[in-house]
N, C-alpha and C positions, 0 to 999 in steps of 0.2 A: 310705442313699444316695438313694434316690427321693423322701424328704423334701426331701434338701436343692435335688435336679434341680426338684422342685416349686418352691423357695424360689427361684431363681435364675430360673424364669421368671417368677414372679410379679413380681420385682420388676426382670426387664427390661422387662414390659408395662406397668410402672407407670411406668417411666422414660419409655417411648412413647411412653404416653396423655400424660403430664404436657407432655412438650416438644412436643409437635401441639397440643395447648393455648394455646399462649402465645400472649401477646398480639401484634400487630404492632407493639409500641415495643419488645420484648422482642426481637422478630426482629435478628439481627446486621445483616440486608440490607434491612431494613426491610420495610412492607405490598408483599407479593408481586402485590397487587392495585392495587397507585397505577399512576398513566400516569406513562412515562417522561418525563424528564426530554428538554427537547426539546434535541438533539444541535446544540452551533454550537464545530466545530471551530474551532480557529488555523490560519494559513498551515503553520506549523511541522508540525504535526498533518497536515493535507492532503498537503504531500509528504513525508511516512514512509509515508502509508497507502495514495495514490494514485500519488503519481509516482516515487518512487526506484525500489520495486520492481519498477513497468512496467519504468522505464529498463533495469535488471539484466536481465530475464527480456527484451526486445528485444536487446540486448548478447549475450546467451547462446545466443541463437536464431541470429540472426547469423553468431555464430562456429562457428557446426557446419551453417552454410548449412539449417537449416529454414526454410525461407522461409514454408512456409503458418503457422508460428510466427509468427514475422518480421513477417508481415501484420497476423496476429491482435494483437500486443504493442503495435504502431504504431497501430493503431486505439483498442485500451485507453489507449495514451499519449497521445493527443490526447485522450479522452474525458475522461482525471482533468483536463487541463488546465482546458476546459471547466467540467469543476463545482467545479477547487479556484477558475477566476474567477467563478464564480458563489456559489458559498459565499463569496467573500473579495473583493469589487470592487477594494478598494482598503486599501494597506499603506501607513501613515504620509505619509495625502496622494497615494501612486502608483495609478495606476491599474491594477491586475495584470493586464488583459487587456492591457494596452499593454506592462507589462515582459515577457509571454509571448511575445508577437508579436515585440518586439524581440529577444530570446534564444534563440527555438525554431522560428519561423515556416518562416524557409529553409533548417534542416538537417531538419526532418520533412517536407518538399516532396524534398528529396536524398533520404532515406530512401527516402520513399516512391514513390520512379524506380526507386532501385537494388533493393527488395527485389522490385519489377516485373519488374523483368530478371534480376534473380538476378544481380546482379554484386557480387560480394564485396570487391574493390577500392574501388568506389564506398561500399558501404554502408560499410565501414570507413571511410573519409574522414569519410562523411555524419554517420556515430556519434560521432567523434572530435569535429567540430562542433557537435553534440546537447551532448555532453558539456562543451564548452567553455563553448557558449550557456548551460547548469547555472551555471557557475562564475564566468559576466561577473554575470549575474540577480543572485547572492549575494551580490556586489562591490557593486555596485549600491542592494541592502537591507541592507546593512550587516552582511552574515553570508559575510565573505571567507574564515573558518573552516572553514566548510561547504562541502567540497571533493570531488566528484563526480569521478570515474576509472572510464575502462573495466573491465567486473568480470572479475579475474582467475581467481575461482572462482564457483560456484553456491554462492549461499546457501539454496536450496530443495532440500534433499536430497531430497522427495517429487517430482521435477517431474524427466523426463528432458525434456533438448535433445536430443537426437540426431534428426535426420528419419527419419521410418516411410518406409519403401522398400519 
């Protein structure tokens, strides 16, 4: 039995050695050691990663009246705009700071009254228009598809909305 416990490490150490060995063509992920590949998102890409899910987690905040949330989301949501028009100037000819401005300008100026005041009426209008403004923008680029709705539930099971009281 101790032969064999012998035989069985031997030849898992040798599996070890052999694959820390290899080469970097051999690596499935390639040289662990190259520079990354320099990241240039699509529009597409920018709002999956920057803006839907602001949009949601502001939506969600909202609806349970966390306003210091609320704040926080509205800030983030201005920001992805920001860098998805700065990573993307311009979409088939448009200039995407200018289709921003047109789609989003005057309900995150609403927004950003109502979550001032804490008026839940208001930010819900203002949201609804956020949301609209989503769905003219889409129209607009040719992705009438792509159809943005108040979020019904959380998609972030790690992320409570509720306000700390």
């Amino acid at each position: 039995m101790r032969k064999f416990v012998l035989l069985v490490i031997a030849v898992a150490s040798f599996a070890m050695l052999a694959s820390s060995e290899r080469g970097a063509a051999e690596n499935q992920f390639g040289d662990a050691n190259a520079q990354p590949a320099p990241f240039n998102p699509q529009m597409a890409a920018m709002m999956s990663m920057l803006i839907q899910p602001r949009h949601a987690k502001l939506g969600l905040a909202g609806a349970t009246d966390n306003w210091p949330l609320a704040s926080y989301m509205l800030k983030e949501l201005r920001q992805g705009f920001v860098i998805t028009a700065r990573a993307v100037p311009r979409w088939k000819g448009l200039p995407v700071p200018d289709l921003f401005d047109a789609a989003v300008d005057r309900p995150l100026k609403l927004l950003e009254a109502a979550v001032k005041l804490q008026y839940k009426a208001q930010f819900d209008d203002a949201y609804g228009k956020l949301t609209e403004g989503c769905n003219a923008c889409h129209a607009t680029t040719e992705h009438p598809y792509v159809v943005i709705k108040v979020p019904d539930a959380s998609a972030f099971p790690n992320q409570d909305f509720q306000p700390k009281r």
